[in-house]
C-alpha positions in Angstrom: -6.3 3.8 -18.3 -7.1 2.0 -15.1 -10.6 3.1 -13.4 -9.8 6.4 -15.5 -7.2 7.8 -13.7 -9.2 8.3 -10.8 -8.6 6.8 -7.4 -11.6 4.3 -6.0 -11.3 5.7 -2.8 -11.3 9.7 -2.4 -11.6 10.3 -5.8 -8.4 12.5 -6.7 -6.1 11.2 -9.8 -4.6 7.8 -9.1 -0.8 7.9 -10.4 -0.5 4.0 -8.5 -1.7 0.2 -8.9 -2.8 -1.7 -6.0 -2.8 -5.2 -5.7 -5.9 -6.1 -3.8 -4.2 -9.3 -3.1 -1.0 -8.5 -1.5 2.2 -9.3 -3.8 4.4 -12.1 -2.2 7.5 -14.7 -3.0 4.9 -17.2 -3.6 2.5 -15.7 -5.5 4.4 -13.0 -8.0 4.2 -15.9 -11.2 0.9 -16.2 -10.7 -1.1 -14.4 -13.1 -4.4 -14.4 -11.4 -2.7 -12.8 -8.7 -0.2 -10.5 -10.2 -2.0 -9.6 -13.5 -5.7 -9.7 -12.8 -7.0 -7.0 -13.3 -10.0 -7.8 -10.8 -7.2 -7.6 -8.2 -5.8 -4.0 -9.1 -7.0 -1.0 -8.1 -6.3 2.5 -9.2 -4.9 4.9 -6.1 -3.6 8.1 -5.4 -0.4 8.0 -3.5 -1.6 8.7 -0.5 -4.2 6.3 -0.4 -2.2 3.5 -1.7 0.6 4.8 1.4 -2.7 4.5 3.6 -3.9 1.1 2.4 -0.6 -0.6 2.8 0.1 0.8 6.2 -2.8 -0.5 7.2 -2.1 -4.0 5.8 0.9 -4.1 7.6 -0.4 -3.2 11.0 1.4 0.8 11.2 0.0 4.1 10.8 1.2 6.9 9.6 0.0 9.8 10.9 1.9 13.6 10.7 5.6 12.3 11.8 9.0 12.9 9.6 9.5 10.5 6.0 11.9 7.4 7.1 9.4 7.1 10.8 5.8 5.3 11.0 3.6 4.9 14.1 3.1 0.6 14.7 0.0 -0.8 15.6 0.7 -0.3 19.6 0.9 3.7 18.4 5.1 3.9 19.3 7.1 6.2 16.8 9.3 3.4 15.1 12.1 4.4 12.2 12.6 2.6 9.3 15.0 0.6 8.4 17.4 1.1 5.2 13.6 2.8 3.9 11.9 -0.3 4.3 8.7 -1.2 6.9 8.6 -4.3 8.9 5.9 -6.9 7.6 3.5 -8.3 9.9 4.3 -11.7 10.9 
């Protein structure tokens, strides 16, 4: 019952979790990271797909599922579904 099913940025019904604090190998045992709850946020799925893309330098604007626009605005495709992390 996360921020009441509601998602802290437009409003709509959050179905997803965000970690304010990115998820990583180094931190995923550690509690204050991955169970916090000052460090979760309730979403809608578009803003969580917003929010990440933005954390990882791409934006995804109106293109076709499997393709993202990078930071340098070039059409890139996925690979095997997955984005490229920034560096």
């Amino acid at each position: 019952m996360r921020d009441c099913f509601t998602c802290q940025i437009c409003g709509a019904r959050a179905q997803e979790v965000h970690h304010i604090v990115e998820l990583t190998a180094e931190n995923i045992h550690d509690r204050n990271v991955s169970l916090n709850l000052n460090n979760l946020q309730s979403l809608c799925h578009s803003c969580h797909k917003a929010i990440t893309a933005e954390e990882h330098g791409l934006k995804h604007l109106d293109c076709d599922p499997g393709y993202y626009f990078d930071s340098t605005g070039q059409l890139q495709r996925y690979e095997h579904g997955i984005h490229p992390r920034k560096p």
